[in-house]
VEXVO-291360 format. One line per 10 residues: number of its first residue (from 1); for each residue x, y, z of N, C-alpha, C. Coordinates in pm, whole numbers, plus 50000, padded with zeros to 5 digits. Layout:
NUM	X Y Z X Y Z X Y Z | ... .
# end
This chain:
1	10765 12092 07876 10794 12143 07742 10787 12026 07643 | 10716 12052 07547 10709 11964 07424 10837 11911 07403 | 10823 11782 07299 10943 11774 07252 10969 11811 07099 | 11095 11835 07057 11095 11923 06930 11061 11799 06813 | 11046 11855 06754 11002 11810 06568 11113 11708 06526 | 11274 11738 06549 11399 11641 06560 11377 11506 06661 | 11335 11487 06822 11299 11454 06883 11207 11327 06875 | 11134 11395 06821 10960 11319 06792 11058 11256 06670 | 11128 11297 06567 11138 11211 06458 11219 11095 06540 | 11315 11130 06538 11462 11056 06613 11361 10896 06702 .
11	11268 10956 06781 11206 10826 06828 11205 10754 06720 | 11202 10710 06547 11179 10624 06510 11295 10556 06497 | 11372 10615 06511 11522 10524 06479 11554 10386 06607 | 11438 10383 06687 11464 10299 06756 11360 10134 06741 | 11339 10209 06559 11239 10051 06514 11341 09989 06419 | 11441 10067 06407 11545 10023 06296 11607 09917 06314 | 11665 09813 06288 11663 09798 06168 11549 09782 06089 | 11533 09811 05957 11431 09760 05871 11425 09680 05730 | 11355 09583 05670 11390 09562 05542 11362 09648 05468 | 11351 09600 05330 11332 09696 05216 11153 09772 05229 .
21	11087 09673 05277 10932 09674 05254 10928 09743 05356 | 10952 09724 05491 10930 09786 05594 10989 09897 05639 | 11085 09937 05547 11135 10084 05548 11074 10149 05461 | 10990 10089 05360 10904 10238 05269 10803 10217 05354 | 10759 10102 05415 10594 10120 05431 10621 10217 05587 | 10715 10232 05659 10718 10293 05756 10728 10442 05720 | 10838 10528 05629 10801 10626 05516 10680 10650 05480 | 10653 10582 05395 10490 10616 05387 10393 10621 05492 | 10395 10545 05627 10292 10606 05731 10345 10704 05766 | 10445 10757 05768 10475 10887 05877 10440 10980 05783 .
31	10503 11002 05630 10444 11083 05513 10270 11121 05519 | 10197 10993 05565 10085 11025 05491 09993 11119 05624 | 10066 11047 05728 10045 11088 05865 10065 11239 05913 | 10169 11266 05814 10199 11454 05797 10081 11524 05716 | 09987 11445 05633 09848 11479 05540 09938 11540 05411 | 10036 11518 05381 10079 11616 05278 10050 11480 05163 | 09957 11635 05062 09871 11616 04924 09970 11599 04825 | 09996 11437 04775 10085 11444 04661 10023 11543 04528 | 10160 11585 04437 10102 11658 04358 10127 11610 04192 | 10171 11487 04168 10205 11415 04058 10157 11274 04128 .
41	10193 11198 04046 10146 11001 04004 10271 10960 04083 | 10386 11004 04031 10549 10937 04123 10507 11006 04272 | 10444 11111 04298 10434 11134 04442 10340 11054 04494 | 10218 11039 04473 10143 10967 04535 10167 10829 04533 | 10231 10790 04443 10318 10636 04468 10387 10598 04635 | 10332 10467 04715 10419 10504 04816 10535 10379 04757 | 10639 10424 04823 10747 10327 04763 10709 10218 04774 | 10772 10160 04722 10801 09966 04722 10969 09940 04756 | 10966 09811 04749 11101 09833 04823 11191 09770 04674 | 11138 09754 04581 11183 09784 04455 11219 09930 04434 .
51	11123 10006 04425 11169 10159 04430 11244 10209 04522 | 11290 10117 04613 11420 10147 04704 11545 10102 04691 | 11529 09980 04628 11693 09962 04540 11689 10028 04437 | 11606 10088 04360 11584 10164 04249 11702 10317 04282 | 11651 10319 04432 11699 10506 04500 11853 10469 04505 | 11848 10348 04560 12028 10280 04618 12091 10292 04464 | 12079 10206 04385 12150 10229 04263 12133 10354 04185 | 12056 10448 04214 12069 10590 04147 12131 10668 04222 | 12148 10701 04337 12246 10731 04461 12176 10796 04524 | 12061 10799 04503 11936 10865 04655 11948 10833 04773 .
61	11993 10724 04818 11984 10626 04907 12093 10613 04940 | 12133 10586 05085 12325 10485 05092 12286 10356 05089 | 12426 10295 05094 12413 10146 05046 12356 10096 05185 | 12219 09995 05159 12232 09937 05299 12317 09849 05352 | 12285 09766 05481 12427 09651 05507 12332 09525 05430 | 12415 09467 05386 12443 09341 05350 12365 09383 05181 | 12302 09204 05108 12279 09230 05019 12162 09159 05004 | 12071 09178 04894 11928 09121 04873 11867 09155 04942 | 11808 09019 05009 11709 09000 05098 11729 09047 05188 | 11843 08997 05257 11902 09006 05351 11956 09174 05420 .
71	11932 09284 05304 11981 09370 05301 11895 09483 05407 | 11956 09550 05520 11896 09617 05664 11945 09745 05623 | 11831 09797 05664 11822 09983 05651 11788 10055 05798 | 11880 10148 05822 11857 10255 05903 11797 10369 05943 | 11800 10444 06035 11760 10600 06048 11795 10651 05951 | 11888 10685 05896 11991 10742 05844 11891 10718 05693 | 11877 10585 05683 11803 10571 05530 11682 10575 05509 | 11582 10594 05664 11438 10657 05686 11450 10799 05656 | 11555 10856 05686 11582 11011 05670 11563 11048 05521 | 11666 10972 05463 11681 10978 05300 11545 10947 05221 .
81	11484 10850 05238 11379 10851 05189 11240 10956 05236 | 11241 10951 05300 11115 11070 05402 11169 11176 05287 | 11252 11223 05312 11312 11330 05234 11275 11347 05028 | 11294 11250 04985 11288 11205 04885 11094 11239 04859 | 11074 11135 04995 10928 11154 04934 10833 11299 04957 | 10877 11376 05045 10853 11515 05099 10866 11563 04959 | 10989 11584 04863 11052 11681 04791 10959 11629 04663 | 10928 11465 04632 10856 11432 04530 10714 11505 04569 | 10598 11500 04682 10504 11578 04707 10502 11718 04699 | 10633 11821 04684 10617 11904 04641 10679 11948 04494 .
91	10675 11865 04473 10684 11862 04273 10822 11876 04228 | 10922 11866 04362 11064 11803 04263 11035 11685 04209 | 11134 11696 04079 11221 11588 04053 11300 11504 04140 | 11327 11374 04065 11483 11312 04143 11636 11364 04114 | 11625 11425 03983 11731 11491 03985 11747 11555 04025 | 11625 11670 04081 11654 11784 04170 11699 11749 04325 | 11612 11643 04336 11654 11637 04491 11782 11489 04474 | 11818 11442 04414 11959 11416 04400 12058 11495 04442 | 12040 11630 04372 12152 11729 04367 12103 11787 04509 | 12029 11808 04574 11990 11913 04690 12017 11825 04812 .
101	12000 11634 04795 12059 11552 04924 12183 11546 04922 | 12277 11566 04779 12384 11551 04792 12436 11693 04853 | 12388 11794 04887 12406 11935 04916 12426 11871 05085 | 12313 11795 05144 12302 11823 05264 12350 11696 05363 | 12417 11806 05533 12516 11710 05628 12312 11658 05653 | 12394 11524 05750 12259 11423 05860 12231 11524 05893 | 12268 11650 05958 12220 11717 06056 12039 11810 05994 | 12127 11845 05893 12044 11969 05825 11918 11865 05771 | 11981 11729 05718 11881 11637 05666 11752 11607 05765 | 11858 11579 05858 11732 11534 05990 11655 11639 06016 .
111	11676 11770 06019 11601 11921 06036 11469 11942 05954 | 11549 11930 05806 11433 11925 05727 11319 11845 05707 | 11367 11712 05751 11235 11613 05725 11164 11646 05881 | 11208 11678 05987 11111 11702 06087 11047 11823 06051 | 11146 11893 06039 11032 12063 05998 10934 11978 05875 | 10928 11948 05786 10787 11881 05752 10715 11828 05787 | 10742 11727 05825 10657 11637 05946 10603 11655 06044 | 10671 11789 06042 10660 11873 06215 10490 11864 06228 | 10372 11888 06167 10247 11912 06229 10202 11760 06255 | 10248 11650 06206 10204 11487 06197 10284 11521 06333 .
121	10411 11510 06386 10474 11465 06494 10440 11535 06596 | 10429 11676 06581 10353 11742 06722 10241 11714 06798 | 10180 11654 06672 10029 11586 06716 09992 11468 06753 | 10130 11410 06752 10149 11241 06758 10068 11124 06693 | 10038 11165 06528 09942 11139 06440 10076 10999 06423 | 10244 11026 06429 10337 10971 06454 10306 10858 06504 | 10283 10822 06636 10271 10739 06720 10138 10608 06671 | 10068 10633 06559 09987 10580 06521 10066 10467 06424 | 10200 10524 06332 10252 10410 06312 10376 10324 06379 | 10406 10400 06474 10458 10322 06618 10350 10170 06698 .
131	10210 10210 06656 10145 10128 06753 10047 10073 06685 | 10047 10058 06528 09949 09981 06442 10026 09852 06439 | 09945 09770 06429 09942 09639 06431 10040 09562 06324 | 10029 09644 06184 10046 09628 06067 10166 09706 06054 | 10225 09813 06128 10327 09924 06096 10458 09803 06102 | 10525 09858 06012 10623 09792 05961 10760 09762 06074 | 10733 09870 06192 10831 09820 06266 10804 09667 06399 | 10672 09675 06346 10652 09500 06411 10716 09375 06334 | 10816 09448 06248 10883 09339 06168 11035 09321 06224 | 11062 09242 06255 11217 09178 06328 11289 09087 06248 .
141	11428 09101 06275 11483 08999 06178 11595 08941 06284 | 11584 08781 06275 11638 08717 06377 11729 08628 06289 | 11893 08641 06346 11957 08594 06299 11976 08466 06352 | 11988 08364 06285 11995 08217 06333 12114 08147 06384 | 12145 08105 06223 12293 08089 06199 12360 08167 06093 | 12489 08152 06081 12576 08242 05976 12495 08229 05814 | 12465 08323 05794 12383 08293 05636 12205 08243 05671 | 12159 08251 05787 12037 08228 05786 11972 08319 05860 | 11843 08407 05837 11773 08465 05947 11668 08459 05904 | 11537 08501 06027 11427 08515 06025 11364 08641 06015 .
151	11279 08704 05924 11186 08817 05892 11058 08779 05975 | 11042 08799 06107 10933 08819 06160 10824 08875 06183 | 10694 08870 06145 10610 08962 06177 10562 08964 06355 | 10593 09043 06406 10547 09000 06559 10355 09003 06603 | 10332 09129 06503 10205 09123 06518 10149 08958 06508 | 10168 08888 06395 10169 08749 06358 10154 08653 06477 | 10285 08682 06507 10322 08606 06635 10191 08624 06727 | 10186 08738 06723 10089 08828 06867 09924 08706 06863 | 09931 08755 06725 09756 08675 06736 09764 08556 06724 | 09890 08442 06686 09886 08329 06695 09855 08259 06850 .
161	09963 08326 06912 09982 08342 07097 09840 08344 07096 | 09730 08462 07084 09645 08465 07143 09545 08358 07132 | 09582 08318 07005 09500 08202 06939 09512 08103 07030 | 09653 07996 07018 09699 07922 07140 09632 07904 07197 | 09643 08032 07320 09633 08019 07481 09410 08032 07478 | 09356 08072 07353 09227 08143 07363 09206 08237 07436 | 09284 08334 07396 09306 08460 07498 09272 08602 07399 | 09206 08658 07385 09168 08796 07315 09268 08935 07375 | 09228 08900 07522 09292 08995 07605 09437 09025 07622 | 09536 08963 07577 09655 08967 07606 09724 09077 07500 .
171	09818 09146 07526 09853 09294 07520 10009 09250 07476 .
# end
């Protein structure tokens, strides 16, 4: 038996944490990956992660942890945005869907953005930004010391390694 539309989403919560950049640009592959036709200029916009502290200080968004740079986003705030950008492709407003996220529990939230997504995730069009090179969850953040960490690209890493060793083949 397949797995459900909740399911297939829920696998992404296991690229989380994310920064600001790498939580829209991960939004936007799974969005675009669903084929849904923006229908205004703010829809076809894919976020920036300016337009994501933009959502945090208008209250679209929860607060992420910490602050700035430094500041890590969740499932929970892949949900919120997916959502955001679903409701902008079908020609809400932010005020409308302000008032309609503040309506809704995680549960119903998480429902709705899979029931959209649902034909991208059944088809595992999904899994394409799970395993691109460039998809935002090849980004890691390594904490050092107290007040210092690293934003990694691993892909980066990946082809440097291969560089190194002169190795093409390595996986």
């Amino acid at each position: 038996m397949p797995d459900s539309p909740v399911a297939l989403l829920r696998a992404h919560a296991r690229h989380a944490p994310w920064n600001a950049r790498g939580l829209a640009a991960h939004a936007t592959s799974l969005v675009d990956a669903a084929g849904m036709r923006p229908t205004n200029a703010s829809a076809r916009a894919a976020p920036s992660a300016r337009a994501i502290r933009f959502y945090v200080a208008s209250g679209l968004l929860d607060h992420p942890e910490g602050k700035g740079t430094a500041a890590t986003y969740h499932y929970r705030h892949l949900l919120q945005l997916l959502a955001i950008k679903i409701r902008q492709r079908e020609g809400q407003t932010l005020d409308v869907i302000k008032t309609e996220m503040q309506a809704l529990t995680g549960d119903l939230l998480e429902k709705r953005v899979a029931q959209s997504l649902a034909p991208a995730l059944g088809a595992g069009a999904d899994r394409a930004v799970a395993h691109d090179g460039d998809a935002p969850e090849s980004w890691r953040r390594i904490d050092v010391a107290d007040g210092i960490e690293l934003n990694v690209a691993l892909a980066a890493i990946r082809e440097a390694v291969r560089a190194a060793l002169g190795r093409e083949d390595l996986r």
